[in-house]
C-alpha positions in Angstrom: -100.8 -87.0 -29.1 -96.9 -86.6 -29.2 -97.2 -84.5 -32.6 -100.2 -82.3 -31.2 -98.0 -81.6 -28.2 -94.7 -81.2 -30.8 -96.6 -78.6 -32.9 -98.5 -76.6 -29.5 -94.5 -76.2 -28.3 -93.7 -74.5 -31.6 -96.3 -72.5 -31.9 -95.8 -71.0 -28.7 -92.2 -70.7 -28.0 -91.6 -67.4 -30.5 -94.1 -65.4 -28.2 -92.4 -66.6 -25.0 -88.9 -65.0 -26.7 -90.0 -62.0 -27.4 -91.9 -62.0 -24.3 -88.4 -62.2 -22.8 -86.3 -60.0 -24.7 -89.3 -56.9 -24.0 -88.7 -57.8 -20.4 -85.3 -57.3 -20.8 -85.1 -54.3 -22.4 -87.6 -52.8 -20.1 -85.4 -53.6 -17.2 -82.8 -52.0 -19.1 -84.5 -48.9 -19.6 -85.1 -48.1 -16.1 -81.5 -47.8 -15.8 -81.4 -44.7 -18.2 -79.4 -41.8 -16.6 -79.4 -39.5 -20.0 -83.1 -39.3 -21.1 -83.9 -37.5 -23.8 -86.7 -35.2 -24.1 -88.7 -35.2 -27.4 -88.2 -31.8 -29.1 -92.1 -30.6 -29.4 -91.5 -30.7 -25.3 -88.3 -28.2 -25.3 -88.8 -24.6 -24.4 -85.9 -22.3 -26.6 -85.3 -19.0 -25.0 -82.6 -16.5 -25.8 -80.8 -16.7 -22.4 -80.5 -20.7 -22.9 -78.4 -19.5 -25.9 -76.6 -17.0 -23.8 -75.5 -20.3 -21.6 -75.1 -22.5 -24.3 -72.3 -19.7 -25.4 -70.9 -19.4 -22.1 -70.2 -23.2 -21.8 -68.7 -23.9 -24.7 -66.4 -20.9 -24.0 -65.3 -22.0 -20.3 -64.1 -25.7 -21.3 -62.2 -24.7 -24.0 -60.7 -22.1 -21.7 -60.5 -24.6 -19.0 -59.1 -27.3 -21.2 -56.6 -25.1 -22.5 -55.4 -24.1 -18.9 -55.9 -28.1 -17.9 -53.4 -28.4 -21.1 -50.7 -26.0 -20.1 -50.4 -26.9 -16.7 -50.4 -30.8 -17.1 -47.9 -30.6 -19.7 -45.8 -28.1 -18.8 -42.0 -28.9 -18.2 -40.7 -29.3 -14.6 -37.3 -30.3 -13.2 -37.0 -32.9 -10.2 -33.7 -32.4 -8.8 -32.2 -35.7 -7.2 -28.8 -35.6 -5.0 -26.7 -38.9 -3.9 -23.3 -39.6 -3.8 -20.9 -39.8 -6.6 -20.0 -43.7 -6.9 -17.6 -42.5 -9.8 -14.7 -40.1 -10.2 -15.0 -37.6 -13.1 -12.3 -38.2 -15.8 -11.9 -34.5 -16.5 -12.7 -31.0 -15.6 -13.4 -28.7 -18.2 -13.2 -25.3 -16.9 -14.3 -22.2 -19.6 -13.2 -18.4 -18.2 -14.0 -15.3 -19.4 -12.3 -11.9 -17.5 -10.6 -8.6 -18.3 -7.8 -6.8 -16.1 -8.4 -3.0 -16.2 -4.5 -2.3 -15.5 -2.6 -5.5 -16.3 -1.1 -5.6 -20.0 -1.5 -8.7 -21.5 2.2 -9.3 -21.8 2.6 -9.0 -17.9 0.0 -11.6 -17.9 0.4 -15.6 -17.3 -2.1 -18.1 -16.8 -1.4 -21.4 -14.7 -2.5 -24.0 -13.0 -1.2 -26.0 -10.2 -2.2 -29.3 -8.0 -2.9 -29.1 -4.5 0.5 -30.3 -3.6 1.9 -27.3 -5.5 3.0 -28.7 -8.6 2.4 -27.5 -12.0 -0.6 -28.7 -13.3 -0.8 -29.4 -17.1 -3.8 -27.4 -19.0 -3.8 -29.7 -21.8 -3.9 -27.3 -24.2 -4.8 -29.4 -27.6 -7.0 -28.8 -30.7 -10.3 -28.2 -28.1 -8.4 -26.4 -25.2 -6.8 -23.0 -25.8 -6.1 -19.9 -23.6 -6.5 -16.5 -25.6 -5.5 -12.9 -24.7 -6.5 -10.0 -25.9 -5.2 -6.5 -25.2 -8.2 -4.2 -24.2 -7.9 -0.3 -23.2 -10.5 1.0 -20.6 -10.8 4.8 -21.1 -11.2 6.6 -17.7 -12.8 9.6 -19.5 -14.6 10.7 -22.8 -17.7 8.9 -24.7 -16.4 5.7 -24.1 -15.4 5.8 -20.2 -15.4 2.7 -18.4 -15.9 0.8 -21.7 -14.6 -1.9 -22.7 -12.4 -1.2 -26.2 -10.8 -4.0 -27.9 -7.5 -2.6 -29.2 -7.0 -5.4 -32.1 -9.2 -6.4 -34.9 -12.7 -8.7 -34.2 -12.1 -10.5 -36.9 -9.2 -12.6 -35.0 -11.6 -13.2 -31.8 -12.6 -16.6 -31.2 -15.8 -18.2 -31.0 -16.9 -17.8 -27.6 -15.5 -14.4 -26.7 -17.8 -12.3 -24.9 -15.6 -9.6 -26.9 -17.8 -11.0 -29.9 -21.7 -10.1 -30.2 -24.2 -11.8 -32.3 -24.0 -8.8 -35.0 -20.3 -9.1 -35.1 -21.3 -13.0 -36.2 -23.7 -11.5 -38.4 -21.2 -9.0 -40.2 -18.5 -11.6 -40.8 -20.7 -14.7 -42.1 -21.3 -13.2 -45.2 -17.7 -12.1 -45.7 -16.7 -16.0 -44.8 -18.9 -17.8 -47.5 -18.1 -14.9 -50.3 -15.3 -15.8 -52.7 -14.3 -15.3 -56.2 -13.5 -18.6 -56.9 -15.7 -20.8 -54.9 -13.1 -21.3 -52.3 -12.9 -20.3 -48.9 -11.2 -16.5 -48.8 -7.5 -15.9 -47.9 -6.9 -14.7 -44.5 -10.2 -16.3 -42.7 -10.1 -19.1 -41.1 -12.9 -21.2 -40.2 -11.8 -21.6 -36.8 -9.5 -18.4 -34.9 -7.6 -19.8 -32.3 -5.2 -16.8 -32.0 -3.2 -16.8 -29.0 -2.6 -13.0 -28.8 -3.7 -10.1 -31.2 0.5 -9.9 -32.0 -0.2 -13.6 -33.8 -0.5 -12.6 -37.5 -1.2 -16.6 -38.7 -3.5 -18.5 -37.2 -1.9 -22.3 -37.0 -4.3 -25.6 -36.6 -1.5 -26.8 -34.0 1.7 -25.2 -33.4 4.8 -26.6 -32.1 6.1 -26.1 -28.7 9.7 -26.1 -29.8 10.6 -29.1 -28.7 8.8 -28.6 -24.8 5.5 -30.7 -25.5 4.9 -33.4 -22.4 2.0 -34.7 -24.3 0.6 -36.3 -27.1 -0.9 -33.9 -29.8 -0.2 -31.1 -27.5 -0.7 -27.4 -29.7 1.5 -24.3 -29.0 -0.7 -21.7 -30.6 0.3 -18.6 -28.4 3.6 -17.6 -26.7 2.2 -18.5 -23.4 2.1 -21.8 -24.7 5.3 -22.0 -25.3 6.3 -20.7 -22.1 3.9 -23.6 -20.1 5.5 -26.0 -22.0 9.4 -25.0 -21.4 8.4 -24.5 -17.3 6.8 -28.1 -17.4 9.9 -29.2 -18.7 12.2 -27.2 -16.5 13.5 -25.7 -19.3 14.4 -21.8 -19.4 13.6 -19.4 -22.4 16.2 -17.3 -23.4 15.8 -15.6 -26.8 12.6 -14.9 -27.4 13.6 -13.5 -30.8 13.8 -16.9 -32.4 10.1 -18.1 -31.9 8.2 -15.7 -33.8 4.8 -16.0 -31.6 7.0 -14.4 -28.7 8.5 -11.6 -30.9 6.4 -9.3 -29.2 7.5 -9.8 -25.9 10.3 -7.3 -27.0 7.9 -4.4 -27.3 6.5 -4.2 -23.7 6.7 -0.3 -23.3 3.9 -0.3 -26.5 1.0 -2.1 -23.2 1.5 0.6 -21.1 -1.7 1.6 -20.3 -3.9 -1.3 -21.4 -5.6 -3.8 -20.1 -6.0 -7.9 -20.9 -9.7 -9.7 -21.8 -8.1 -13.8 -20.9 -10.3 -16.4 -22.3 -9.9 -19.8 -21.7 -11.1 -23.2 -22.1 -8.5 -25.5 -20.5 -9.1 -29.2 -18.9 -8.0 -29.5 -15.1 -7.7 -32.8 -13.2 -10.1 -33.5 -10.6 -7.9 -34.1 -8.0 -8.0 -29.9 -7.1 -6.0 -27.5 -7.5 -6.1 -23.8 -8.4 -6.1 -21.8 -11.9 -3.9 -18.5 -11.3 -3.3 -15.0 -13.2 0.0 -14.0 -12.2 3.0 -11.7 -13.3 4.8 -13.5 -16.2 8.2 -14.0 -16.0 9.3 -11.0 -18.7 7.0 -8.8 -16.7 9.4 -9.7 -13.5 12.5 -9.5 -15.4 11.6 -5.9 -16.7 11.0 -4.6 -13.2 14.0 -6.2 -11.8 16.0 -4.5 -14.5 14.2 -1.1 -14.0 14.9 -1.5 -9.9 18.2 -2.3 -10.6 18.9 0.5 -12.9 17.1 3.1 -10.2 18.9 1.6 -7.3 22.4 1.6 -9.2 22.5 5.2 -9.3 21.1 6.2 -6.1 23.7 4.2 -3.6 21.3 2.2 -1.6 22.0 -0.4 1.0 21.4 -4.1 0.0 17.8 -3.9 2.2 16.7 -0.7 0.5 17.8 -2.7 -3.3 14.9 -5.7 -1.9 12.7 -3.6 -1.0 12.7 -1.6 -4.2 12.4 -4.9 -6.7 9.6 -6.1 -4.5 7.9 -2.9 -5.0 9.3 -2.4 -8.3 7.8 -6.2 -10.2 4.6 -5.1 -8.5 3.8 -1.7 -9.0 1.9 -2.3 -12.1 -0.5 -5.1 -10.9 -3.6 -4.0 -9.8 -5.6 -6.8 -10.1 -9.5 -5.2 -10.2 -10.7 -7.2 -12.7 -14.5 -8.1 -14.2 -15.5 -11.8 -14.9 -17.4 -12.0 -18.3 -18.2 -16.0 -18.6 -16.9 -18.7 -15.8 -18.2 -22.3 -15.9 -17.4 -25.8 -15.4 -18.7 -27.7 -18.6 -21.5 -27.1 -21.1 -24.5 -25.3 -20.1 -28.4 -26.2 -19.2 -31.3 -24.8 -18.9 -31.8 -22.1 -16.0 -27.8 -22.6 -15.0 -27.0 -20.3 -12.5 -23.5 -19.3 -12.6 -22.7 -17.1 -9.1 -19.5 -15.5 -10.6 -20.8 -14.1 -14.5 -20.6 -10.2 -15.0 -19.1 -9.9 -11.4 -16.5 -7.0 -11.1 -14.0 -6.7 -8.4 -12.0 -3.5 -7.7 -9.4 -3.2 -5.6 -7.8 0.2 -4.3 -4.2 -1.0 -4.1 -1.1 -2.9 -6.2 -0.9 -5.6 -3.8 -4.4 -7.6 -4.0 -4.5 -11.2 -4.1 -7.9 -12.0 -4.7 -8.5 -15.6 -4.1 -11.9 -17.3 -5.1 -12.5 -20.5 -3.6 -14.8 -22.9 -5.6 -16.9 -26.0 -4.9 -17.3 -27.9 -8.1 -20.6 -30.3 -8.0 -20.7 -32.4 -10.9 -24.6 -32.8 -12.4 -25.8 -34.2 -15.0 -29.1 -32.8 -17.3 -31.6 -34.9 -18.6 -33.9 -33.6 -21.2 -37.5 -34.5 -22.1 -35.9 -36.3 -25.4 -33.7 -38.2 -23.6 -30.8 -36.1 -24.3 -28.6 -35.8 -21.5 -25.6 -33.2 -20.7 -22.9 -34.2 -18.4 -21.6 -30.8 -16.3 -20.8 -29.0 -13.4 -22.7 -26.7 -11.0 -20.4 -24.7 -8.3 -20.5 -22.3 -5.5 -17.7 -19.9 -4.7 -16.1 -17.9 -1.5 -13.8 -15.1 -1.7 -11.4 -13.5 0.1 -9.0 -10.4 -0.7 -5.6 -10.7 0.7 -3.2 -7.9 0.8 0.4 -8.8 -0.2 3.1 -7.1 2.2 5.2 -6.1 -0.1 9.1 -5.9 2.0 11.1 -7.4 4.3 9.3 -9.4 6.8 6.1 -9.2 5.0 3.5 -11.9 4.1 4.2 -13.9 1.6 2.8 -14.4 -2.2 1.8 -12.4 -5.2 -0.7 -10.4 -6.3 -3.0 -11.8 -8.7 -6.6 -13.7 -9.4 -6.5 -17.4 -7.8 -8.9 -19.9 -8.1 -8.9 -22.6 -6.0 -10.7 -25.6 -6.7 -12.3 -29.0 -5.4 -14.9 -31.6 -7.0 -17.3 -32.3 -4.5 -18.0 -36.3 -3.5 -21.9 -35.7 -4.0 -24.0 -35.5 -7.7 -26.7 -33.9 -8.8 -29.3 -35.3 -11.1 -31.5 -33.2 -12.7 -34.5 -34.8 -14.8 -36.9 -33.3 -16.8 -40.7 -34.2 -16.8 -44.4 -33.3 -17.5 -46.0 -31.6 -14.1 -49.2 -34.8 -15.0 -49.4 -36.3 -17.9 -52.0 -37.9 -20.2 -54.2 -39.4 -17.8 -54.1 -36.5 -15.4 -55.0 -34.3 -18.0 -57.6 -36.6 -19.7 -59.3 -36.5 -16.6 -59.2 -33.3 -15.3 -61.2 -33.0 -18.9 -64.0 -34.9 -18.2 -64.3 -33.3 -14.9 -64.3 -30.0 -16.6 -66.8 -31.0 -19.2 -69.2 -32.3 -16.7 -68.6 -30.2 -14.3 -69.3 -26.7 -16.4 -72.7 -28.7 -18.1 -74.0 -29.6 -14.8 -74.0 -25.8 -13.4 -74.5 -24.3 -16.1 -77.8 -26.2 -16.5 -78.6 -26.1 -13.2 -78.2 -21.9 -13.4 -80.4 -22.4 -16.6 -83.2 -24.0 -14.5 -83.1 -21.9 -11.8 -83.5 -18.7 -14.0 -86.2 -20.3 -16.5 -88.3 -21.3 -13.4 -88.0 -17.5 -11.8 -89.1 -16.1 -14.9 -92.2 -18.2 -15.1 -93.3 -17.1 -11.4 -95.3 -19.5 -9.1 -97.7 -21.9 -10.6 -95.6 -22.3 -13.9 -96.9 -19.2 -15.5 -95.3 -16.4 -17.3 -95.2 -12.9 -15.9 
């Protein structure tokens, strides 16, 4: 009885699986969302074509635009207060003096108690002049004209184009005996057009306050002997100051000053001023006139105030001025800004917040730098007895702000965003367009499914 049972039980239990796993699939079925439609039951038309065409054509449109705008590049700008003090300020400047000959010309700096400020000039921070002539008439007036050769302009020089660059590259890498030519250097860092040699680091005579401090212009020189307390006498000796003896040849000209000097944070103020052999030739000249026309001691002040500033009209043009390397979309308030003033006795001060920022790029690259704003204010120098005090010249005063500004780079989305704004735009142009399909198919047809 037991085996009859045993071999009933078998004989049934295959039917009862399959029984099940139908069942199951059935259940299954019921749940499908995408049925198909055999193809003897599809109707083709030509305007089901037309759509077909038109979809395809909107997503990839779509997707492209989903692409772009997911991925493209934003900045997020974030501002807190600087926990750290900046080692250094790098400050790069760029100007030219319409009137001022660049022998008249001296470039310092000094701390906010007054004192002379060091521009640690080295192998990376120079100060160049350049003497430039500005033609008030002809072809060329109001033009810019550099009266020395391009060859000896630095890199960085807005006296220097891109097809200058061109023009002396192949001139640079062409030599008869596989060597670089004689007579140019890889790197110019002339200090004025008078320099004939261009050293890697010349000597301050004996005047240098710092380690592997370079003397590579005459100005140099002078810096270095002031720091010291020191007073230059003969010129004639140093050769980079030989020219300093042929003054009268400037009349006339004007000075392109470009710079790239380190500053301490502390503050302070960068100044164009008269040099000392530009006072000491108009006290001579003043002393001569008033010699021979009897004048009381009063009238002799008067006349060598005048006299050292007579030639210093200080309307000028900034080319290039920026604290540290430059970023994307850097906006630089004072670049190509010209400022003209009617008299000899401007001092045209240009007062500058320095906001240190740092860049970070979508490769993780990240620039450390210096965003500013600027005020400025023209003050007219009294020149005489009782009158204000100071000189005419360009001043700019500076001070590091306490905040910092972090500036990040990032996609506007991202991968997700964008894979599904995808899927909505995949389904979303099927779904209409289909429905539009319908709607037209079943209008043609007329009522009662018929054609008309």
């Amino acid at each position: 009885m037991s085996a009859a049972n045993n071999t009933n039980h078998s004989s049934t239990s295959p039917t009862s699986s399959a029984s099940a796993s139908a069942s199951w699939k059935d259940r299954l079925r019921g749940w499908d969302a995408h049925s198909t439609v055999e193809s003897e039951f599809r109707v083709y038309t030509v305007q089901g074509a037309l759509f077909s065409v038109v979809t395809v054509l909107l997503i990839l449109y779509l997707v492209v635009t989903e692409f772009w705008f997911n991925f493209q590049v934003v900045t997020t700008e974030r501002v807190h207060v600087n926990a750290t003090s900046a080692s250094g300020l790098e400050l790069e400047f760029d100007l030219s003096f319409y009137d001022v000959p660049c022998a008249h010309l001296s470039i310092d700096a000094n701390d906010p108690t007054g004192q002379v400020q060091s521009l640690h000039l080295d192998r990376t921070h120079h100060v160049w002049k350049h003497r430039v002539r500005f033609p008030k008439s002809g072809a060329n007036a109001g033009q810019r004209i550099l009266m020395g050769s391009k060859m000896k302009l630095e890199f960085g020089s807005t006296l220097k184009s891109m097809d200058d660059l061109k023009e002396e590259l192949p001139q640079l890498f062409t030599t008869s005996n596989g060597t670089q030519e004689e007579g140019l250097p890889s790197t110019v860092k002339e200090g004025n057009d008078e320099q004939e040699e261009d050293p890697d680091c010349g000597s301050c005579y004996g005047a240098a306050t710092e380690e592997n401090e370079c003397c590579n212009s005459c100005d140099d020189i002078e810096r270095a002997y002031k720091r010291k307390g020191w007073i230059l006498r003969d010129y004639t000796s140093i050769p980079l100051c030989a020219h300093k003896a042929l003054l009268k040849m400037e009349r006339d000209e004007g000075c392109n000053v470009h710079g790239i000097v380190a500053l301490d944070t502390g503050g302070g103020n960068l100044h164009l001023t008269p040099s000392k052999s530009a006072v000491s030739s108009s006290l001579d000249s003043a002393a001569s006139k008033a010699a021979h026309s009897g004048a009381t001691p009063n009238m002799i002040l008067e006349l060598l105030l005048g006299q050292m500033t007579q030639q210093w009209n200080v309307s000028h043009v900034i080319h290039k001025l920026r604290f540290g390397p430059d970023y994307p979309e850097a906006i630089n308030q004072l670049d190509d800004q010209q400022r003209i003033v009617a008299d000899t006795y401007g001092m045209y001060q240009y007062y500058v917040q320095v906001v240190p920022t740092t860049y970070k790029f979508l490769n993780g690259t990240v620039i450390q730098t210096n965003q500013y704003s600027v005020t400025e204010h023209l003050r007219h120098v009294e020149i005489g007895i009782g009158g204000s005090r100071g000189v005419p010249g360009v001043f700019f005063f500076y001070e590091v702000s306490p905040l910092h500004v972090e500036i990040v780079e990032s996609y506007r989305k991202g991968y997700v965003a964008f894979f599904t704004s995808v899927c909505a735009v995949v389904g979303g142009v099927v779904t209409v367009m289909g429905m539009l399909d319908q709607w037209m198919f079943r209008s043609q047809r007329g009522p009662g499914g018929l054609g008309r």
